[in-house]
C-alpha positions in Angstrom: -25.1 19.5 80.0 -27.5 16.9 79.6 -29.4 15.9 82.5 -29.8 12.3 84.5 -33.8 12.9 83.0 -32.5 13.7 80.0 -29.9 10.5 79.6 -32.4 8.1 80.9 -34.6 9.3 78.0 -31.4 8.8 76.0 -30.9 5.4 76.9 -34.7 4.6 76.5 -34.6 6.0 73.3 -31.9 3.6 72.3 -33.4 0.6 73.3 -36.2 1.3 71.8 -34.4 2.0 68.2 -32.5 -1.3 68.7 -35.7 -3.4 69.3 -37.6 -2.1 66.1 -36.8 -4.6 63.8 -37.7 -5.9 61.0 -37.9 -2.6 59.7 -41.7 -2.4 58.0 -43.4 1.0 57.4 -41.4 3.6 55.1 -40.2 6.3 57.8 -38.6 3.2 59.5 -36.9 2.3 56.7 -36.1 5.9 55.6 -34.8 6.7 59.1 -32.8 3.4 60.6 -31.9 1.8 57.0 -28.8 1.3 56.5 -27.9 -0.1 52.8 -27.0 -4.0 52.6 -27.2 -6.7 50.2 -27.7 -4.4 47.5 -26.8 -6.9 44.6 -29.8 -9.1 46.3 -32.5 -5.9 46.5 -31.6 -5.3 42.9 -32.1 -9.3 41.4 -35.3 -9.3 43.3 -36.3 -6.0 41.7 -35.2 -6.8 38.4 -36.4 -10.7 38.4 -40.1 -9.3 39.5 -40.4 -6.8 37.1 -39.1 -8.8 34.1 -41.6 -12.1 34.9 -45.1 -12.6 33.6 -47.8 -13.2 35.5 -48.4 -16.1 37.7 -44.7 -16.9 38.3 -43.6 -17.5 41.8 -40.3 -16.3 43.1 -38.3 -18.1 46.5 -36.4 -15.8 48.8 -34.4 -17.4 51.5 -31.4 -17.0 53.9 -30.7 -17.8 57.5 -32.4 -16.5 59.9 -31.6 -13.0 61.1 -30.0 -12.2 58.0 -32.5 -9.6 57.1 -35.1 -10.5 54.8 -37.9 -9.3 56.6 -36.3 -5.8 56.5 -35.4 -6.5 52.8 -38.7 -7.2 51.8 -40.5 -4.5 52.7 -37.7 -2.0 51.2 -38.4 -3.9 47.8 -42.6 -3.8 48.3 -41.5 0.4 48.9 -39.6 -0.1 45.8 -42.0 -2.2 43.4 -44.6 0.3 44.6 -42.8 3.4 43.1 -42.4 0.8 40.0 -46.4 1.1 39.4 -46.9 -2.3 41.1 -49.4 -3.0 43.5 -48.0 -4.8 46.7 -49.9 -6.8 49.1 -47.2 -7.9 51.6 -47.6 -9.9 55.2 -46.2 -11.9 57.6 -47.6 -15.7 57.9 -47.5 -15.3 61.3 -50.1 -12.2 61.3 -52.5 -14.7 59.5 -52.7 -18.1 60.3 -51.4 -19.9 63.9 -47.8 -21.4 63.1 -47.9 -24.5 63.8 -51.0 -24.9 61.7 -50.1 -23.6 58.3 -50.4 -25.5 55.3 -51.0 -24.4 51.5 -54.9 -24.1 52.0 -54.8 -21.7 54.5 -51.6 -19.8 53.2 -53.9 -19.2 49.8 -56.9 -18.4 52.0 -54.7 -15.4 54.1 -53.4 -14.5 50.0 -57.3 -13.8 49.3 -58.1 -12.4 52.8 -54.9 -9.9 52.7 -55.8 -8.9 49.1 -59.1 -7.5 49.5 -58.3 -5.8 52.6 -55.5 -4.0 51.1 -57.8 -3.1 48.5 -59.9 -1.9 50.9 -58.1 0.0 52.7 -56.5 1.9 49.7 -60.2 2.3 48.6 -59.5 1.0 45.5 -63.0 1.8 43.5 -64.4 -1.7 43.5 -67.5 -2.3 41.4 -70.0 -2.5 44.5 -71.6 -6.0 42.9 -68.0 -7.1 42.7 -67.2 -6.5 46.3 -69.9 -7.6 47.9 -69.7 -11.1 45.8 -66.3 -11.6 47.1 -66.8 -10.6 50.5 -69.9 -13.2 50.5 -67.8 -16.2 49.5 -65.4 -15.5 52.8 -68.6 -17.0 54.8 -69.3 -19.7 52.4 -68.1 -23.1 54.0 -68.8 -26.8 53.7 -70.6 -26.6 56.6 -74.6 -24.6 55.9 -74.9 -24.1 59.6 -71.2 -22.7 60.3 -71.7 -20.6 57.3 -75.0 -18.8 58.7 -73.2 -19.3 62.3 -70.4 -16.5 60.0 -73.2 -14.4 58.6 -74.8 -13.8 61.7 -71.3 -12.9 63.9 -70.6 -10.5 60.8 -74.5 -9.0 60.5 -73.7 -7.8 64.4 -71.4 -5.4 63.3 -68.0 -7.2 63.0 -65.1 -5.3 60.8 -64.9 -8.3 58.2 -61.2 -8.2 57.7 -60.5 -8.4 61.5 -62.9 -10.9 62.0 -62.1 -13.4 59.7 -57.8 -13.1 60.2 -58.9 -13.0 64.0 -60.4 -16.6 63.2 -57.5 -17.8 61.0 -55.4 -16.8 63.5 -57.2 -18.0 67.1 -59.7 -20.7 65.9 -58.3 -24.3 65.0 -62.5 -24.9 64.0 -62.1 -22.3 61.5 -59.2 -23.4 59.8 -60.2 -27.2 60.1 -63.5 -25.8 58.4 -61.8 -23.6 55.7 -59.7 -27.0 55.3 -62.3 -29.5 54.5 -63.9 -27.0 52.6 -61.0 -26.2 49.8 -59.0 -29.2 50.6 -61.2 -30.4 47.3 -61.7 -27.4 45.7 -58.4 -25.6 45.4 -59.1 -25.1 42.2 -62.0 -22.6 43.5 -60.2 -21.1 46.1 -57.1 -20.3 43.2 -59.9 -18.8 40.9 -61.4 -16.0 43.7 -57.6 -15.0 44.5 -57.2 -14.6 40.5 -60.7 -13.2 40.8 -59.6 -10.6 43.4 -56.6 -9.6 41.5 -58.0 -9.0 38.4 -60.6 -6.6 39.9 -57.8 -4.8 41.7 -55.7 -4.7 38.1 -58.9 -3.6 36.5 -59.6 -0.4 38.8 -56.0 0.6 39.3 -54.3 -0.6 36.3 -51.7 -2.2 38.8 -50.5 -5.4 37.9 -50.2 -7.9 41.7 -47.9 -8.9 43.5 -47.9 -11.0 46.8 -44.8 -11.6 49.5 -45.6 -13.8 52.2 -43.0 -13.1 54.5 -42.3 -15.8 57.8 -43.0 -19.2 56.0 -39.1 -19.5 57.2 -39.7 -19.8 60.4 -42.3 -23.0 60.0 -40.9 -26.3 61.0 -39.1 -28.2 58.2 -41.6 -31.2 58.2 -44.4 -28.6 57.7 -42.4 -26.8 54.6 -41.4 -30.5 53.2 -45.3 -31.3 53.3 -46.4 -28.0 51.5 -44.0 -28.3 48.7 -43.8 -32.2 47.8 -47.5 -33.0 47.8 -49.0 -29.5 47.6 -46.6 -27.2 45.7 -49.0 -26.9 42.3 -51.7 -26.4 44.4 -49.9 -23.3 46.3 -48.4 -22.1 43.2 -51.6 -22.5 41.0 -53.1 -18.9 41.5 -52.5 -16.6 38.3 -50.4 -13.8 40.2 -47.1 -12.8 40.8 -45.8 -14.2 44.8 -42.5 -14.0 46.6 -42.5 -16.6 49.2 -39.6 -17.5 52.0 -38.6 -20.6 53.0 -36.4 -22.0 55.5 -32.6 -22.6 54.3 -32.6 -25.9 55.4 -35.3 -26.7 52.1 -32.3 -25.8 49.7 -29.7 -27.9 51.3 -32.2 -31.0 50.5 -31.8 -31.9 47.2 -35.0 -33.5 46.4 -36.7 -30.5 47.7 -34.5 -28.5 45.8 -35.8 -30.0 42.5 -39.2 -29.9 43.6 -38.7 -26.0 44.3 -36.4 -25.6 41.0 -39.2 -26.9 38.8 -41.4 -24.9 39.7 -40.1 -21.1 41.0 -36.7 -18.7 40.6 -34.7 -19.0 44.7 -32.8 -16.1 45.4 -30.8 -16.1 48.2 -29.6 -13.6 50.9 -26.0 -14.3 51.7 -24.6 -14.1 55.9 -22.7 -11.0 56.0 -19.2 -12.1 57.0 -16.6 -10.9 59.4 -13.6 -12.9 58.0 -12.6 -14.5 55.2 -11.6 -18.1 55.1 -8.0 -17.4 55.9 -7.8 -15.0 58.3 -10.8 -17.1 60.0 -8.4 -19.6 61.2 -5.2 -16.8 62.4 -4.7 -16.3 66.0 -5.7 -12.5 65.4 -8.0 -12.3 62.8 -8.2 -9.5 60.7 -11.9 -8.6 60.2 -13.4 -7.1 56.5 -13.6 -3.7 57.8 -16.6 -2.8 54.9 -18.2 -5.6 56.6 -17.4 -3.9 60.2 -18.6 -0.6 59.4 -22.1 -1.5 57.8 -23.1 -3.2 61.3 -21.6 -0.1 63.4 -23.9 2.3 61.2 -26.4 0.3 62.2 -25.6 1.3 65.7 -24.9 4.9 65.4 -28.5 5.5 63.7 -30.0 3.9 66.7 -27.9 5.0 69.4 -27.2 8.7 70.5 -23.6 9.3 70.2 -22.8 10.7 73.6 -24.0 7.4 74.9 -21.1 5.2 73.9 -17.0 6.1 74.2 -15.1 6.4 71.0 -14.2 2.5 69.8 -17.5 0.8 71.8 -19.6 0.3 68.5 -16.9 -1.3 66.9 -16.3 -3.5 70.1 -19.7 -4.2 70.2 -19.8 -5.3 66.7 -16.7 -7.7 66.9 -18.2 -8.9 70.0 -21.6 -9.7 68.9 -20.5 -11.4 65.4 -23.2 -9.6 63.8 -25.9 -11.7 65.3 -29.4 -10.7 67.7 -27.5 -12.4 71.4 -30.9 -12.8 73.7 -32.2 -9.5 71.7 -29.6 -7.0 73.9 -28.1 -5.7 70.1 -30.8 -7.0 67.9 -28.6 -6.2 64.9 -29.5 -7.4 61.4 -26.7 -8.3 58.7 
């Protein structure tokens, strides 16, 4: 019989599971996923694999809907398809409500070479060392030595400089008026990157940006009508998000359209249009059970009565209510 020690750690445990999300490293996945969207996973899969380098794909849905957790099951997958995946959140990288397409291409190049790093891919030495010298070059001669000098005392360089993308507004107004002329130069050290990566593992790239859906829709709406070819000019494969709200404007539709494939992650629903508006609604049961497996892999079953998942579910409408269920469609 357990123990009140024992249930406490139960209930701990629980809360615990149902606040991990999105779902990121591999065990997380392998251990709370439970299979949704599949017809999505599979068009982003298939869509990646089958374009050519340089094009740009746009993933979107509302918010909560599970992308996040989505994307990282597909970098797993595209990983085990001989790709090599760089994937991060926007947020990790830059200060959200200071993002625009200068800095999002800076955190591409940044991220890059530090997974590179880390997965001690064998880098020419020469190579290296050039492109981690042109991280410190800046408009500026004295902010660049001011760089060289904060790294020469001992800094970890990949740290360091996402540390200042992410804290310093003087680092991303220098970064700014250094490229905000010169994208053209920034693009070429991100293909630059890439192709040194390609070359030593004989992995072609691919970059998701994950969290560009949560910018502000005036931020977005600047990006894409009077910097999308600039974003989109780097020779590599990239998944971006986007907010939903960009698709239901048609102008920035076309813009998108022109330029990139959108795929998008449907709601998961409860009830269909007509039993929607019935006194007593009869709920898609498939629908029902995905979100109570959800529950049971994250909550013991001697903690909840026979019929309280499904309560819960019903109850909740699928969605994260002040993070008490954090459940993802």
């Amino acid at each position: 019989m357990a123990t009140d020690s024992d249930r406490k750690a139960q209930f701990n445990e629980a809360y615990r599971n149902l606040n991990l999300f999105p779902l990121v490293e591999a065990d997380e996945i392998e251990k709370f996923r439970v299979a949704y969207a599949g017809l999505t996973l599979g068009t982003l899969e298939t869509d990646i694999l089958a374009s050519t380098v340089g094009d740009k794909l746009i993933f979107t849905g509302h918010r909560g809907c599970g992308k996040s957790t989505l994307l990282n099951e597909l970098a797993v997958s595209l990983r085990q398809e001989g790709l090599f995946v760089a994937i991060f959140s926007i947020a990790d990288m830059v200060e959200m409500s200071d993002v625009n397409h200068i800095n999002i291409l800076y955190s591409i190049a940044l991220k890059l070479l530090s997974q590179a790093t880390k997965l001690r891919v064998p880098i020419a030495e020469t190579t290296k060392n050039s492109l981690v010298n042109w991280f410190t070059q800046t408009k500026s001669i004295t902010y660049s030595q001011q760089l060289k000098q904060e790294l020469s005392a001992g800094a970890n360089f990949f740290d360091f400089f996402t540390g200042k993308l992410q804290k310093e507004g003087a680092f991303r107004e220098e970064i700014k008026q250094t490229y905000e002329r010169r994208i053209s130069e920034l693009s070429e050290q991100i293909n630059q990157i890439s192709l040194a990566i390609q070359s030593a593992t004989q992995k072609e790239v691919l970059v998701i940006i994950d969290d560009l859906d949560k910018l502000d829709l005036a931020v977005v709406e600047s990006i894409l009508e009077d910097n999308i070819k600039a974003l989109f000019s780097p020779r590599i494969r990239v998944i971006f998000t986007i907010p939903i709200a960009v698709v239901r404007e048609p102008r920035l539709l076309a813009i998108l359209e022109s330029q990139a494939q959108i795929v998008l992650l449907s709601v998961t629903k409860f009830f269909d249009q007509i039993q929607a508006r019935q006194p007593n609604p009869q709920p898609i049961e498939e629908s029902v059970a995905m979100l109570e497996a959800v529950l049971r892999k994250r909550i013991a079953p001697e903690l909840v009565e026979p019929g309280i998942l499904r309560k819960i579910v019903l109850l909740s409408g699928g969605v994260d209510h002040n993070r008490l269920l954090n459940i993802k469609k």
